[in-house]
C-alpha positions in Angstrom: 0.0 0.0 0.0 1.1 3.4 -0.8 1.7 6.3 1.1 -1.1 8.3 -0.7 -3.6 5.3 -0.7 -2.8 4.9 3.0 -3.5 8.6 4.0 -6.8 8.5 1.4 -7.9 5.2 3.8 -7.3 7.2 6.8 -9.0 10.4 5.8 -12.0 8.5 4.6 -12.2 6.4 7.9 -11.9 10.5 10.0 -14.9 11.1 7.4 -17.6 8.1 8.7 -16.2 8.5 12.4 -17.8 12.1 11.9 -20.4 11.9 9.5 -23.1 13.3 11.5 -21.0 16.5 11.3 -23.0 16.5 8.2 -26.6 16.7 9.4 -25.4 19.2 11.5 -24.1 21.5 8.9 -27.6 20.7 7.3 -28.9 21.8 10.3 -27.3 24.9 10.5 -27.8 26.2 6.9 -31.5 25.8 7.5 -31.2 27.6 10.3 -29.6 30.4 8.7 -31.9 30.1 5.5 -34.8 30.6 8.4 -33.8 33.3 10.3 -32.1 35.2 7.3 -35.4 34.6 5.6 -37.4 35.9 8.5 -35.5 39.0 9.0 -35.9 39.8 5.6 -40.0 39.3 5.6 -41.8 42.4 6.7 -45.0 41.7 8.2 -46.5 41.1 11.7 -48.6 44.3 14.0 -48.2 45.7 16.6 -51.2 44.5 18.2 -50.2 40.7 17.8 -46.4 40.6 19.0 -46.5 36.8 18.7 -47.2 36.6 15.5 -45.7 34.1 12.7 -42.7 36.1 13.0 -42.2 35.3 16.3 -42.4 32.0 15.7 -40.1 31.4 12.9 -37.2 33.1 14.7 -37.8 30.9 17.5 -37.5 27.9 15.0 -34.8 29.1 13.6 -32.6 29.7 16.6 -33.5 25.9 17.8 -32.7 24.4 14.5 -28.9 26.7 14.8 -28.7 25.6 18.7 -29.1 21.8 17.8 -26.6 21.9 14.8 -23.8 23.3 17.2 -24.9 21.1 20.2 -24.6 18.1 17.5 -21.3 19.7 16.2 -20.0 19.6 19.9 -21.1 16.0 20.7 -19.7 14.9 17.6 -16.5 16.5 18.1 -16.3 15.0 21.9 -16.6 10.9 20.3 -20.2 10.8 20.2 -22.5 9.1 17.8 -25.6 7.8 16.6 -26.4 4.4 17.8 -27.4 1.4 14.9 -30.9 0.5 14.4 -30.8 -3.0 16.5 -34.5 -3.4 15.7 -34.0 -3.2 12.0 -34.0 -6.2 9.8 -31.6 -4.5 7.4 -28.6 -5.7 5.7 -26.4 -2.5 5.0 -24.6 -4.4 2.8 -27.2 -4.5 0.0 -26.5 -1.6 -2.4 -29.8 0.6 -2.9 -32.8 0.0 -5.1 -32.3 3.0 -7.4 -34.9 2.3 -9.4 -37.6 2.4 -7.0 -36.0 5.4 -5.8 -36.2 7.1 -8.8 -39.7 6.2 -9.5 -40.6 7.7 -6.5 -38.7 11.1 -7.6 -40.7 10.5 -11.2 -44.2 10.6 -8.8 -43.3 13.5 -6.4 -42.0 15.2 -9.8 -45.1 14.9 -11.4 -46.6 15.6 -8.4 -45.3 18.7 -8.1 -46.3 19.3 -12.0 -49.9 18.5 -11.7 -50.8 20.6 -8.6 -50.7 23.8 -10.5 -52.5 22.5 -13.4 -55.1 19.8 -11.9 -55.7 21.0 -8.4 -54.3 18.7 -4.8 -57.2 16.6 -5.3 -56.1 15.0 -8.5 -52.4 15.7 -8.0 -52.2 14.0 -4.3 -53.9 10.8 -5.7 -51.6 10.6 -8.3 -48.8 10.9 -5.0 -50.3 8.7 -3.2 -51.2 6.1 -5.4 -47.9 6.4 -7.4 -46.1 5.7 -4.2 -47.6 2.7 -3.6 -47.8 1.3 -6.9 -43.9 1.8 -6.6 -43.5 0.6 -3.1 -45.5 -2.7 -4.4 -48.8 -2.9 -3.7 -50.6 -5.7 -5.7 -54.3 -3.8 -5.5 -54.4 -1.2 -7.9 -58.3 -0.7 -7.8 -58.8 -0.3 -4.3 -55.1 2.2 -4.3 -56.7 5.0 -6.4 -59.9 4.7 -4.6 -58.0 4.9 -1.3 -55.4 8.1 -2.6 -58.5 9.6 -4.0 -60.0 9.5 -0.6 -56.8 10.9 1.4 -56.0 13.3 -1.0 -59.7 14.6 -0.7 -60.3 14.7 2.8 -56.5 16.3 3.0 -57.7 19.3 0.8 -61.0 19.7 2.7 -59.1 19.9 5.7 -56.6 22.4 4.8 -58.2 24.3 2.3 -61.8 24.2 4.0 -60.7 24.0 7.6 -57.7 25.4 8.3 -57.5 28.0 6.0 -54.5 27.0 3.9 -55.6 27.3 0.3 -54.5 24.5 -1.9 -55.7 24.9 -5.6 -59.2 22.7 -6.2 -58.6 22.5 -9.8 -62.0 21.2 -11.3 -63.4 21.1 -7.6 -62.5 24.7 -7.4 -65.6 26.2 -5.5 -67.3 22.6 -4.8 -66.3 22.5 -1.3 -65.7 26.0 -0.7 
């Protein structure tokens, strides 16, 4: 073995000892995306101090407090235990092409909402994602997305206020 393949082996065995260094610079770059994103927003009264404001900065300050705690514990030897419970062999390479139907769905996903409304753009999710994760009962999958996917809008649109296009059920429901 070579010097240079000796010090790449070593370097790449400091990298996994402290990998979760990386979900703590994740951390912290949403953290900073929040607060950044925050400060720059206007908005908010001064009859409602706690507003949504409020709240995001609050968010934001956790999310950069964990990803230096995390950074620290790292740092100090600690780590994430394995999944004991898990009947997972972390040998077996990835199934990349159910992953990347899964991308095509939450793609097209993404594509339809504009276009055909949540209602007909989460059935496709949903149903897409279990076609792909194997489900054997087509039929009884798109009545069951269409059913979450509907009630979902109702409740967010209808209910709480969060407006989701209806596409054609624009104006059925609400």
């Amino acid at each position: 073995m070579t010097v240079v393949e000796e010090r790449t082996r070593e370097k790449q065995s400091r990298l996994r000892e402290h990998s979760e260094l990386g979900v703590s610079l994740l951390l912290f770059v949403v953290g900073v995306l929040v607060v950044v994103d925050t400060a720059l927003e206007s908005g908010g009264s001064s009859s409602d101090p706690i507003g949504p404001r409020t709240i995001a900065f609050v968010l934001g300050g956790a999310l950069l407090l964990l990803s230096v705690l995390l950074a620290v514990d790292v740092l100090r030897g600690g780590h994430g235990e394995a999944e004991a419970g898990e009947d997972v062999d972390l040998g077996t390479p990835a199934d990349l092409r159910t992953v990347g139907k899964l991308a095509g769905v939450l793609i097209a996903t993404a594509a339809l909402i504009p276009l055909l409304g949540w209602p007909v753009a989460g059935t496709v999710l949903f149903w897409g994602a279990a076609a792909t994760l194997g489900s054997k009962t087509p039929a009884r999958d798109v009545l069951i997305a269409a059913g979450v996917s509907l009630v979902t809008w109702i409740v967010f649109d209808g209910l709480l206020g969060v407006d989701l296009p209806g596409g054609p059920l624009m104006g059925v429901f609400g």
